[in-house]
N, C-alpha and C positions, 0 to 999 in steps of 0.2 A: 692411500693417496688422499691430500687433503680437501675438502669441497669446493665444487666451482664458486666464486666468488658469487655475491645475491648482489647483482643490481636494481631488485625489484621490492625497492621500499618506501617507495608515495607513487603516484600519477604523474608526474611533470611529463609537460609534452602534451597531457589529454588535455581536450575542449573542457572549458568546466559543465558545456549540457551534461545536465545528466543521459540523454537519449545516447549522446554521441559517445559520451565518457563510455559507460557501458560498454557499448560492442567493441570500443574501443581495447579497454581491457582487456576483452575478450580474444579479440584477433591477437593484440598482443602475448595474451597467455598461450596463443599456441606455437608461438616462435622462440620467446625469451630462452629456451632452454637449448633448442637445434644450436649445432657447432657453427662456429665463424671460421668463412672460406676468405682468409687475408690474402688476397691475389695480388694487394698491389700495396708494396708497405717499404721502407727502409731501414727495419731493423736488423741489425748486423749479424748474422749466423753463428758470428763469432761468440758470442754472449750462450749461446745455449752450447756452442761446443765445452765450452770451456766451463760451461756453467757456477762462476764465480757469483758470490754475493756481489748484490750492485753497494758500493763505495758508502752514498750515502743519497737523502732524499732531494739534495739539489740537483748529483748527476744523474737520477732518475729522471726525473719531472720536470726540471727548468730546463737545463742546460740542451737536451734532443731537440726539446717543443719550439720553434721557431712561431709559432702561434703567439704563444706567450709573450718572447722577450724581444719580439717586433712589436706587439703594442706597448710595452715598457716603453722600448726606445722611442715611441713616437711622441711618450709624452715625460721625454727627457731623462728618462734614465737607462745610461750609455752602455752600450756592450763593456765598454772596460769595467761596467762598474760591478756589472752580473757576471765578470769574468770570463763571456763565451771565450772559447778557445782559439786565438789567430789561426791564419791559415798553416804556418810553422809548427804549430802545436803549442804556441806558447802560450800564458796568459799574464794578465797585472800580478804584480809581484805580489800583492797584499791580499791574494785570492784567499777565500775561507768558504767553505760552503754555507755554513753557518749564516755569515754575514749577507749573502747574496741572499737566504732562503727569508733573510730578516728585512731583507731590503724588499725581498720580492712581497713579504705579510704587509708590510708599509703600504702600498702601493696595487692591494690585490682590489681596494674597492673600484679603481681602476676597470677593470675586468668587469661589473656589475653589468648583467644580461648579456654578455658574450658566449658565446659556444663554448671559450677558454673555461668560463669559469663554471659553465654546466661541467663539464667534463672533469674540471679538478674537482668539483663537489663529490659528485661522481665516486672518485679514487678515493678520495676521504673517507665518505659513507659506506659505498659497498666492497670496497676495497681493502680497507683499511680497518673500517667498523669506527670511522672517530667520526661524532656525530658533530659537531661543533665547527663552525664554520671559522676560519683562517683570519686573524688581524693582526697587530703590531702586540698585542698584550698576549695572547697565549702561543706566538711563532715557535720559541722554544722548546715551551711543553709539546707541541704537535709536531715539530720536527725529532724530538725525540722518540716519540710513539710512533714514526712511522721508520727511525734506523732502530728503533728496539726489534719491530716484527722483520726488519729486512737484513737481519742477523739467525731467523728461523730459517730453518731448509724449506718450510713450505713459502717462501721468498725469495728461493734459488729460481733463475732464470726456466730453465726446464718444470719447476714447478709450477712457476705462474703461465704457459704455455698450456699446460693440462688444467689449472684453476678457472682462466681465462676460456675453456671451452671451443681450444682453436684446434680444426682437424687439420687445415691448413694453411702455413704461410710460405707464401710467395717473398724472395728478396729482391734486389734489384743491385745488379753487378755488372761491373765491366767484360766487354768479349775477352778480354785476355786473362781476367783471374782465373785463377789457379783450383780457386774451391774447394780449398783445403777443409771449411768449417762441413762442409756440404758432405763431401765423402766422409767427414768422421761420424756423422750422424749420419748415415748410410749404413756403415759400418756395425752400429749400434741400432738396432730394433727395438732392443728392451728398454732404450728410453722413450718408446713412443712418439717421438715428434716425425713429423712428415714438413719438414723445410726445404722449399726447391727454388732456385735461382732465377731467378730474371735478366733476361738479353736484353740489355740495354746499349745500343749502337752509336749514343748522339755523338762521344767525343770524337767517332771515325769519320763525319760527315759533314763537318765544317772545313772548307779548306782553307780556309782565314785564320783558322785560329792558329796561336803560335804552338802549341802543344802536339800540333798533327803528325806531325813526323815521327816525333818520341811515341808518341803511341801508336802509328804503323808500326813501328819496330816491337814495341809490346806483343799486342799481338802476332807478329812473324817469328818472335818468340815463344810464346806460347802456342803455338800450331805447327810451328817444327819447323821452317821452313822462310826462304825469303820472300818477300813482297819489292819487285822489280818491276812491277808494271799496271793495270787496270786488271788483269785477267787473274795474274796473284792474289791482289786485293780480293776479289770477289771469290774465288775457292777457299783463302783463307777465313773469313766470314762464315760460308756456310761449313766447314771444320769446327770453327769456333762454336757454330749453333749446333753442328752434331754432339760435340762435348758437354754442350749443356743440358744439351737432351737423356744423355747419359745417364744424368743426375738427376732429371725428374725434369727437370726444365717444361714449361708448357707454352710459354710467353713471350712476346718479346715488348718492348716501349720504346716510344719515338718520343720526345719533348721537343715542338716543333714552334717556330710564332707562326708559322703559315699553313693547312696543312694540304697545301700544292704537290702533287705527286703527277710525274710525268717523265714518263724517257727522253730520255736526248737524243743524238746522234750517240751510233758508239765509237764514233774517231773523234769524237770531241770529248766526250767524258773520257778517253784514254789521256787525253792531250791534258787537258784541264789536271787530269788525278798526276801525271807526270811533274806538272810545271810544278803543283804542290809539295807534290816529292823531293824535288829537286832543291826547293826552296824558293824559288821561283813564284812567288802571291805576287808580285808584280806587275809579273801577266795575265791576273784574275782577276776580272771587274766583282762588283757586289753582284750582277747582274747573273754572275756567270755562277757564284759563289752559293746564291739561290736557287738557281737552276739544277745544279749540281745534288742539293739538298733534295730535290723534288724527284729527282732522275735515281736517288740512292734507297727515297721512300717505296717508289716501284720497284726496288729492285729486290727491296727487302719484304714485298710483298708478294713477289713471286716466286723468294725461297720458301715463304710462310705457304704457299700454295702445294710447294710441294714438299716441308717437310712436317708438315702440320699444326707449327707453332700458330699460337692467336695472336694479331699483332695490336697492340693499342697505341691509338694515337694521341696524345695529351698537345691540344692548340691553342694558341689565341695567349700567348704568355710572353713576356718581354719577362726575360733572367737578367736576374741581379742587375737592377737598375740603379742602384748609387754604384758608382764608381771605386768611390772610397771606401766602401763596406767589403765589397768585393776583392780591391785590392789588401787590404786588411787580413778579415777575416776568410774568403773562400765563397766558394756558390752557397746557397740553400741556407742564407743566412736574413731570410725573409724578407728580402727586396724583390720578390716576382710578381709581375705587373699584369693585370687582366687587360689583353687588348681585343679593338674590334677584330671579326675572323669571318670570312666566307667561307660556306664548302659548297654550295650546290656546283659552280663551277672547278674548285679546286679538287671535289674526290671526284669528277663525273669520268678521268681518266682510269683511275683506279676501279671504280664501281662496275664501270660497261668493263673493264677488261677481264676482270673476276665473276664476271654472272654467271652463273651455271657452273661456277665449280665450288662443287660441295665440300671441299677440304679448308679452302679459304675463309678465315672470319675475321675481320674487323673491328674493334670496340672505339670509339671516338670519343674523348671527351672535351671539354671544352670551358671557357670562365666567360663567355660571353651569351648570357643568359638568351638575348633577344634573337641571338644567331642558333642558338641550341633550338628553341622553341620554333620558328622557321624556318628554319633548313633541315638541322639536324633530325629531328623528331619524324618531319615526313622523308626526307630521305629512307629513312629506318621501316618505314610504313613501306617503303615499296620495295628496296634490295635483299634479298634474302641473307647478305655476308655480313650489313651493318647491322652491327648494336650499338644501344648507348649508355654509354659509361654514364653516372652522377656528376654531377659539377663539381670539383671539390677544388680547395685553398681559397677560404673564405669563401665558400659555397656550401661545403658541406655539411651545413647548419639544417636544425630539424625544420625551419621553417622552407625554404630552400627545397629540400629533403620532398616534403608534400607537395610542393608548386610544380616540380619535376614530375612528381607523377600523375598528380591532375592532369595536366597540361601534355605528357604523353598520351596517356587515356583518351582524352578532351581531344586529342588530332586524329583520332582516328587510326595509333599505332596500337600495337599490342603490346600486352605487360612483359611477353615472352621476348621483348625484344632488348630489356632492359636487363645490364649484365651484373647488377648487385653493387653493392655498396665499396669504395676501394677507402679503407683507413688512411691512406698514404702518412703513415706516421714513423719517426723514430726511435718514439718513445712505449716500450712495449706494455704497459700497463694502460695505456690511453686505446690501445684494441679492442679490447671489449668496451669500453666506455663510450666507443665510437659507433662500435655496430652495435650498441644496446639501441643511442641515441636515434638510432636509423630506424629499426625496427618498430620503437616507439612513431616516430613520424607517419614511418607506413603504414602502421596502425590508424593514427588519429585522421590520418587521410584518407583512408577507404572506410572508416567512420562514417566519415561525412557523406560519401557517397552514397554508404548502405540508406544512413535514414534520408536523403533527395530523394531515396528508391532508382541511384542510377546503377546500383550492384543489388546481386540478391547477396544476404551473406555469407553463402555458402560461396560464392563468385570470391568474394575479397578474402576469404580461407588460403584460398587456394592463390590464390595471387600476392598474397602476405608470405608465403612461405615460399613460392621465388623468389621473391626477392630477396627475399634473408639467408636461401641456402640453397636452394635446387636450379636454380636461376646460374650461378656463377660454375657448379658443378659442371653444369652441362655448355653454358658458356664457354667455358675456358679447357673442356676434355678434363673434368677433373674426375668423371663418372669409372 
């Protein structure tokens, strides 16, 4: 098998104290190497079942990273022009990868001090081995050096899975697939990867959305049976979560803008999920449409109570906020909007109704910094079921990174509360590039602290190496 890739060749990230750099390195050296527990990712199962070479180095690296070709776009250069793929599957006729990857070298100074562009340096250097950083004059040579090595089998999908140093990835999938990629790689032990699915429920929980029906029936398909009423709906759900569990499944994800969790009546959410059914959003105010959302979060936290999945909650996001990008292209095409978010009164339903039972856990994350620091953090400090997730989509930067756990620390919560780093990425080479970049952070963080003298170092050892691996193990039942 070929060697895990070496991400560790300069300092970036350390203080330049030399006091701080030092221990810095230090803490760092003793994590760089532990496996990366990818709990929370979007890369498609499918790519390692099948284990095809990837195409070339635009559909690697440009075309997944919405990171990327949302800052493009904001500084005028158009999805049509980098090709992303409509929501249809189509794209501009005069696609070339080539051209995109030339358009993207154009335009990379762009990128200067972004996380984007740590991270592609990153893939270059320790990835790739090309030392030389990206412009309009050497695009070609460097695009070709990196489809010469992604023509090696040690650049097949399954290879970079074990180069990358990952024990496990988490994916995130509809309650009704089928999991076809999941059992083949089940099936197969000798390739070593351990990839397990993620229950992801949002599209069953809006009853506004025009899509709901078509996918009640998805899933009443997939779980054998019809969905006639409120009572269907919820046995078929936890079927669906049995199936996944099947397959390894550990998790579940909620993408929430509010993350209000509370029951309703149960003759009103029978009523409400009818009128849905029926076709019937007529008779659903927004008010109701909310409510219903909140009423499905508990409900879905009570299966998790008892069938032991961890549930995380991702708040405080306004999806696909241009209209037009959305209608175009599809979701997750980097119009999601950080907004304000409460929880002290939003999870207080949830929180008292889950105390004391030990099966139940929680992970919460959040894009609203001020609300993460003030609510979230002490919440965390006092419930035994909450953890807290990282900030991530444009949070999940090293600076970011350290202020999250000062500032944890600094409240008075413990580091054990803190559920590890989530890549949420589609792009499978940017994973270890992600959790190197973390590691790093957490290092130069508890740096700081050691020489304050607010850690001994032997204290920031052991809390570096939660976070980076033992942390999410135990978080998430992955022990």
């Amino acid at each position: 098998m070929a060697a895990r890739f070496n991400l560790d060749y300069d300092d970036r990230l350390f203080d330049p104290n030399t006091e701080i750099k030092k221990i810095a390195r230090e803490l760092y050296e003793s994590v760089k190497d532990l496996p990366i527990i990818s709990f929370h990712g979007h890369v498609d199962a499918k790519i390692f079942s099948e284990n095809k070479r990837f195409p070339n180095p635009t559909e690697l690296i440009i075309i997944p990273d919405h990171y990327i070709f949302r800052l493009l776009n904001s500084i005028g250069v158009s999805y049509e022009d980098l090709g992303i793929p409509r929501k249809d599957g189509s794209r501009s006729k005069d696609y070339d990868p080539k051209k995109t990857w030339k358009l993207f070298a154009q335009n990379y100074h762009a990128l200067a001090g972004t996380p984007m562009a740590q991270w592609f340096e990153q893939q270059l250097a320790g990835i790739f081995e090309i030392k030389e950083g990206l412009n309009e004059i050497n695009a070609e040579k460097i695009y070709s050096q990196i489809d010469e090595r992604l023509a090696s089998p040690e650049f097949l999908p399954r290879s970079i899975y074990q180069r990358s140093g990952i024990e496990v990835l988490c994916t995130t999938d509809e309650p009704w697939d089928k999991l076809e990629s999941h059992k083949e790689i089940k099936i197969h032990p000798e390739w070593k990867l351990n990839v397990i699915p993620g229950f992801r429920p949002d599209k069953l929980m809006d009853l506004s959305s025009p899509q709901l029906i078509e996918n009640i029936a998805k899933l009443a398909k997939s779980t054998g049976g019809k969905i006639e009423n409120y009572e269907y709906f919820k046995t078929a759900l936890q079927k669906a979560r049995e199936y996944f569990k099947s397959l390894g499944a550990v998790l579940t994800d909620h993408g929430v803008v509010s993350p209000r969790v509370g029951l309703m009546d149960y003759a009103k959410a029978e009523e409400l999920f009818l009128n849905a059914l029926n076709g019937k959003t007529q008779n659903i105010s927004l008010s109701s449409v909310e409510e219903f959302r909140a009423h499905m979060l508990m409900e879905d936290a009570c299966m998790s109570a008892c069938d032991g999945l961890v549930m995380q909650i991702h708040a405080g996001v306004c999806r696909n906020h241009d209209a037009g990008t959305y209608d175009v292209y599809g979701p997750d095409k980097g119009f999601d909007m950080p907004t304000k978010v409460e929880f002290v009164e939003n999870l207080r339903p949830l929180l008292n109704e889950m105390m004391g039972n030990c099966k139940f856990k929680v992970v919460v994350y959040c894009q609203d910094s001020d609300a993460y620091y003030r609510e979230l953090v002490p919440l965390a400090g006092c419930y035994p079921s909450l953890y807290l997730g990282e900030n991530w989509w444009m949070f999940d930067e090293a600076r970011e990174i350290e202020r999250t756990l000062e500032q944890t620390l600094g409240r008075g919560t413990s580091y054990l509360k803190k559920a590890g780093f989530p890549d949420d990425t589609r792009a499978p080479l940017s994973i270890p590039v992600r959790h190197d970049t973390a590691r790093r952070a957490y290092a130069d963080s508890l740096a700081k602290m050691v020489v304050r003298k607010e850690l001994a170092k032997k204290e920031a050892l052991t809390i570096i190496k939660w976070l980076s691996y033992y942390g999410p193990k135990e978080v998430f039942n992955l022990n």
